[in-house]
DSSP file (Angstrom, degrees, kcal/mol; ACC not computed):
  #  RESIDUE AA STRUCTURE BP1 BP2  ACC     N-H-->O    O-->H-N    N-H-->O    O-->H-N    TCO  KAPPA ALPHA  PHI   PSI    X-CA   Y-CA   Z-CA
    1    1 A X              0   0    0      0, 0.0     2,-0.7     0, 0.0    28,-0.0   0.000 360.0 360.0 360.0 129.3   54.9  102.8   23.8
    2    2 A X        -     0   0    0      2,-0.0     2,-0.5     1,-0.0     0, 0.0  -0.672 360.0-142.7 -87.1 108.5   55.2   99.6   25.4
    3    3 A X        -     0   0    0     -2,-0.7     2,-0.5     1,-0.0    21,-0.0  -0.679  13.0-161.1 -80.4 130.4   53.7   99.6   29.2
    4    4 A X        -     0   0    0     -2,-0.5     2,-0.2    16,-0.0    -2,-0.0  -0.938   9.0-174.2-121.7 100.7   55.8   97.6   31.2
    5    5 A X        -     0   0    0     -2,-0.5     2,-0.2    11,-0.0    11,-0.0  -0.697  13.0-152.8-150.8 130.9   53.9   96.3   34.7
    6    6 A X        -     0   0    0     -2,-0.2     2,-0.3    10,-0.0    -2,-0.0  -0.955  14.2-133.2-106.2 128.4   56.4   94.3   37.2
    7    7 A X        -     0   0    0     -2,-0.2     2,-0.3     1,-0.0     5,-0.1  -0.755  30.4-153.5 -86.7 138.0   54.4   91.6   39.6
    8    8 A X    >   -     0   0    0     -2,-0.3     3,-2.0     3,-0.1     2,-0.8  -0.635  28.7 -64.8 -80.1 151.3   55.9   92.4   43.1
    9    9 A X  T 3  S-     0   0    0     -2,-0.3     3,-0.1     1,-0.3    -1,-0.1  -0.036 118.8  -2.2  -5.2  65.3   56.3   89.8   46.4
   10   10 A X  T 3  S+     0   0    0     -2,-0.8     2,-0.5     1,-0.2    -1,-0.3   0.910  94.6 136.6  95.0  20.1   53.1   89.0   47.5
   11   11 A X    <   -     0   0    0     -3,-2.0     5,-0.3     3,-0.0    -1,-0.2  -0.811  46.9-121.4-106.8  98.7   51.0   90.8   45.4
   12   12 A X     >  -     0   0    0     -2,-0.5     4,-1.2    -3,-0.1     5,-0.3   0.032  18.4-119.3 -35.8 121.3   47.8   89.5   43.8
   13   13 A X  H >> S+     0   0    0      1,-0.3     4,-2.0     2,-0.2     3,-1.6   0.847 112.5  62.7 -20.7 -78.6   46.9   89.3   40.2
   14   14 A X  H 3> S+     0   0    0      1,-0.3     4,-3.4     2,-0.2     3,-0.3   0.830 108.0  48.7 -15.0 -71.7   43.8   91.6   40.6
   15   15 A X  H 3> S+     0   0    0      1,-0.2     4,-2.3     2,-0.2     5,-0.3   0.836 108.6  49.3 -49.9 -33.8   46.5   94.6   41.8
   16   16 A X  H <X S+     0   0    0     -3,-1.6     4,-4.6    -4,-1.2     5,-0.3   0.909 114.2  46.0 -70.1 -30.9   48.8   94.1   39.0
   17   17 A X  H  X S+     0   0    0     -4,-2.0     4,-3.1    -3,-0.3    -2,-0.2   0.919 116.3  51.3 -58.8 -38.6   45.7   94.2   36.5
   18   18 A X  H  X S+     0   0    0     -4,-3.4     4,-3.5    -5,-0.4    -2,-0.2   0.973 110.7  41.8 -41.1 -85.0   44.7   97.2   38.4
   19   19 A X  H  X S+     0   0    0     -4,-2.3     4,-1.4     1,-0.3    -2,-0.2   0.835 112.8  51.5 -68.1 -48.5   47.7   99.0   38.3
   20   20 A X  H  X>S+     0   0    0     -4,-4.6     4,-2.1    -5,-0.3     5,-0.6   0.995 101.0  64.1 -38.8 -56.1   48.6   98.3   34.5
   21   21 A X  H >X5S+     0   0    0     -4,-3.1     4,-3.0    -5,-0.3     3,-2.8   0.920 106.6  50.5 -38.1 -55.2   45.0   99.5   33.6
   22   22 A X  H 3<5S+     0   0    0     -4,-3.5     5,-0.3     1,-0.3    -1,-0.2   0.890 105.6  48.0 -51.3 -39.0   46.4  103.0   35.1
   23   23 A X  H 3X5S+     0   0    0     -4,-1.4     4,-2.4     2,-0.2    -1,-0.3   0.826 107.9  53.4 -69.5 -15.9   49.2  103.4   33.5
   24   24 A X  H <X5S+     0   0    0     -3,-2.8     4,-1.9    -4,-2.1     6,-0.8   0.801 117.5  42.3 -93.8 -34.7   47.7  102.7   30.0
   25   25 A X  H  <<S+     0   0    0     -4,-3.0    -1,-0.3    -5,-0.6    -2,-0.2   0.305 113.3  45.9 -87.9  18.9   45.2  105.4   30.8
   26   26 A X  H  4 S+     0   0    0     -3,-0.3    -2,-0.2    -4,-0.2    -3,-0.2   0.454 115.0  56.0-130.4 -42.2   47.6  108.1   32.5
   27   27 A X  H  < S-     0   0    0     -4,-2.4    -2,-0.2    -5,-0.3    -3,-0.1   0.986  97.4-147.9 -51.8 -58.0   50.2  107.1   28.9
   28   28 A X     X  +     0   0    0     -4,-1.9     4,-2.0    -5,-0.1    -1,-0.2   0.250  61.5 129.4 103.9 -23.0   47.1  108.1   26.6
   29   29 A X  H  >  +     0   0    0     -5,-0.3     4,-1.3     1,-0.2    -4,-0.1   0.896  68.0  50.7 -64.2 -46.8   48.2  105.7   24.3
   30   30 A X  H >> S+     0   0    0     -6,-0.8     3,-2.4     2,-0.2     4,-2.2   0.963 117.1  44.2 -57.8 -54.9   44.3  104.1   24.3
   31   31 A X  H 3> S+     0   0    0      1,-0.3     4,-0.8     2,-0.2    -2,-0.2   0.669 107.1  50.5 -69.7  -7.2   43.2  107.5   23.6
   32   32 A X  H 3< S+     0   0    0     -4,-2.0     4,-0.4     3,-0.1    -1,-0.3   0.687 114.0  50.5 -68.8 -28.6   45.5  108.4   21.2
   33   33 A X  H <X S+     0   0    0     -3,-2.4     4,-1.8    -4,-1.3     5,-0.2   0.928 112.2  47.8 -80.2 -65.3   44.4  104.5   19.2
   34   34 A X  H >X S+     0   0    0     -4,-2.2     4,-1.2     2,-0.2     3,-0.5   0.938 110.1  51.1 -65.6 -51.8   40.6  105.3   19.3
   35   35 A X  H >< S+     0   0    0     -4,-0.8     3,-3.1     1,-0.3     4,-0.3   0.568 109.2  49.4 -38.4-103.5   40.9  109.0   17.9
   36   36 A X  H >4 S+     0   0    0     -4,-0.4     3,-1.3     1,-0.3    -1,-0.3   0.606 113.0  47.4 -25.1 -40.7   42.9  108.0   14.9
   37   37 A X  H << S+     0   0    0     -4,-1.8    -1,-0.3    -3,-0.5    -2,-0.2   0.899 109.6  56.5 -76.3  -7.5   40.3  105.1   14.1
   38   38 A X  T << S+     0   0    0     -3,-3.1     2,-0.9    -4,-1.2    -1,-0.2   0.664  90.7  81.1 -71.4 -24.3   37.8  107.7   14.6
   39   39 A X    <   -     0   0    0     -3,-1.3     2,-0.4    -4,-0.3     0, 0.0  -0.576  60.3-166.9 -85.6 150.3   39.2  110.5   11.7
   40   40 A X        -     0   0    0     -2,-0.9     2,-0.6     3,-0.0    -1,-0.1  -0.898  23.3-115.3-132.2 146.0   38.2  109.5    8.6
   41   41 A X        -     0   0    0     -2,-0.4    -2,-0.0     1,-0.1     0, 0.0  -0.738  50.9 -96.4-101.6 145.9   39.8  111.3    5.3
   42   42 A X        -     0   0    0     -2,-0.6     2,-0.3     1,-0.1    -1,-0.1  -0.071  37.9-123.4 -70.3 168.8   37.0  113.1    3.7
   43   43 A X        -     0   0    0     -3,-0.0     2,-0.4     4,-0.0    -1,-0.1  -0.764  26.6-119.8-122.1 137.4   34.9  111.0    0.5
   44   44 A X    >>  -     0   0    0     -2,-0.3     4,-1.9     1,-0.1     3,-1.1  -0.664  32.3 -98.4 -83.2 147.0   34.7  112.8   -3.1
   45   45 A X  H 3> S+     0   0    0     -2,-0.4     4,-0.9     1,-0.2     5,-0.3   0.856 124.7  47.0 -16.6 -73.2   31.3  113.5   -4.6
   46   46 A X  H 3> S+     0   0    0      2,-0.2     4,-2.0     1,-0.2    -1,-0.2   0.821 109.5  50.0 -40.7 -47.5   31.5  110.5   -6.7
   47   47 A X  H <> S+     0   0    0     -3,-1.1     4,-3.2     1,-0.3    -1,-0.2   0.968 106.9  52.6 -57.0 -60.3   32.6  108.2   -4.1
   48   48 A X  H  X S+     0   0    0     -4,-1.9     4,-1.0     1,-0.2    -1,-0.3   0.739 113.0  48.7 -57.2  -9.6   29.7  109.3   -1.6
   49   49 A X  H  X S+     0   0    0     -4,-0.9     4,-1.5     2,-0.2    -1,-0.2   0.826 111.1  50.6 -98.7 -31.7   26.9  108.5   -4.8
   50   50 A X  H  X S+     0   0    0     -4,-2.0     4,-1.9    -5,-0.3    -2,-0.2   0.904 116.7  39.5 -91.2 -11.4   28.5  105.1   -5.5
   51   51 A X  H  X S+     0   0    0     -4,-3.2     4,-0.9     2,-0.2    -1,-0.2   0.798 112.6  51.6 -58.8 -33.7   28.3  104.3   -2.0
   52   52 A X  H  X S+     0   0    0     -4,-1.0     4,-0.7     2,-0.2    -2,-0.2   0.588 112.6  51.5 -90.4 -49.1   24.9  105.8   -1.6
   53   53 A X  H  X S+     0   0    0     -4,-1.5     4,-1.9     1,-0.2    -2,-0.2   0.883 112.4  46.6 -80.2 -41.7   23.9  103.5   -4.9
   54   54 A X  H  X S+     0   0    0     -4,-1.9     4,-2.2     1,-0.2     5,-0.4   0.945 110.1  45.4 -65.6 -31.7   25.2  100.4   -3.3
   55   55 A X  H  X S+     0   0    0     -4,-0.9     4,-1.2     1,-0.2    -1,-0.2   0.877 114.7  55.9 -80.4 -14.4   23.8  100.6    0.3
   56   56 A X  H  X S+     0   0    0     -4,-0.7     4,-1.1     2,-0.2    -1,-0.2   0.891 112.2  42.5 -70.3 -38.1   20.3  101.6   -1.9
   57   57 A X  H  X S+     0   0    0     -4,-1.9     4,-1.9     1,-0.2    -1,-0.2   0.735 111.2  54.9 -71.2 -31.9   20.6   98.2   -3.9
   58   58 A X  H  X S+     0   0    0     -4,-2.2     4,-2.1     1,-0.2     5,-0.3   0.917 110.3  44.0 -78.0 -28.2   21.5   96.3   -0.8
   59   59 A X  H  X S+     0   0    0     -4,-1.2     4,-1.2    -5,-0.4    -2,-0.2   0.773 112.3  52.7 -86.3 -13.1   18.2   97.5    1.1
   60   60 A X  H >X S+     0   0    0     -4,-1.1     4,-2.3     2,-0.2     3,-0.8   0.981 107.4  53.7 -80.7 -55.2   16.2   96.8   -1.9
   61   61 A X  H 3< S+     0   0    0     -4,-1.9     4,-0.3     1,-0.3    -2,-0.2   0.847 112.4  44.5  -8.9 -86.1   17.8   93.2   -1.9
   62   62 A X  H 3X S+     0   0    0     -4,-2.1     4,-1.5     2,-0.2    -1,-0.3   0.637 110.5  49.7 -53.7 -26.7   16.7   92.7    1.5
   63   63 A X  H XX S+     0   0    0     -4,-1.2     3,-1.4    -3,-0.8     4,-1.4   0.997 111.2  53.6 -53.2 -64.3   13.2   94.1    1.3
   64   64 A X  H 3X S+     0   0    0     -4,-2.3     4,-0.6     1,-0.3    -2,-0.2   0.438 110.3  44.1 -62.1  -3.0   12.7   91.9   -1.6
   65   65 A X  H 3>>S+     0   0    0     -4,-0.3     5,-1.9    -5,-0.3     4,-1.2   0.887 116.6  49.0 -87.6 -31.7   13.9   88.8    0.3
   66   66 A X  H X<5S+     0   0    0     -4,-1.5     3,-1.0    -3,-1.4     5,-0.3   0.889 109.2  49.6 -57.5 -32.9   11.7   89.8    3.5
   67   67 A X  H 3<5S+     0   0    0     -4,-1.4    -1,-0.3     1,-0.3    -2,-0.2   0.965 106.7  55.3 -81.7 -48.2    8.9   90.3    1.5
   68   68 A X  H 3<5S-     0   0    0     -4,-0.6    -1,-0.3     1,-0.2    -2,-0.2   0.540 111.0-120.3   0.3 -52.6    9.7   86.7   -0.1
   69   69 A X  T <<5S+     0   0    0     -4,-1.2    -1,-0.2    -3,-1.0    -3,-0.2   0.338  84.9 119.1  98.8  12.0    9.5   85.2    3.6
   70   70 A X      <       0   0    0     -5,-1.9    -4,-0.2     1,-0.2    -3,-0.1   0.126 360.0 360.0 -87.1  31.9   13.5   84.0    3.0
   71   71 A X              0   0    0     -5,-0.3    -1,-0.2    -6,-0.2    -5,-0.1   0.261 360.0 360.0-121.2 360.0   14.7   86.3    5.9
């Protein structure tokens, strides 16, 4: 849904910002955007272990650089 904010006669920038911000938070539409990017569609067994093996490989990676002194 598109919010649609008309500058009146003699009104100042500030108010028009103002007065959009409200309307975009009295539509919902922003809280209606962040839930969806919040739900997440659930991971199979497998998926969560090869994820679980990469992020282990990356932190070993990065120890091994620290300990190195190239981080």
């Amino acid at each position: 849904m598109v919010q649609v904010t008309r500058k009146d006669k003699n009104e100042a920038n500030e108010n028009i910002i103002r007065r959009f911000n409200r309307k975009v938070l009295q539509s919902g539409v922003l809280a209606e955007a962040k839930a969806s990017m919040r739900i997440q569609r659930e991971l199979s067994k497998t998926e969560r272990r090869q994820k679980a093996i990469i992020r282990k490989e990356r932190k070993a990676d990065k120890m091994a650089k620290v300990r190195l002194g190239l981080r």
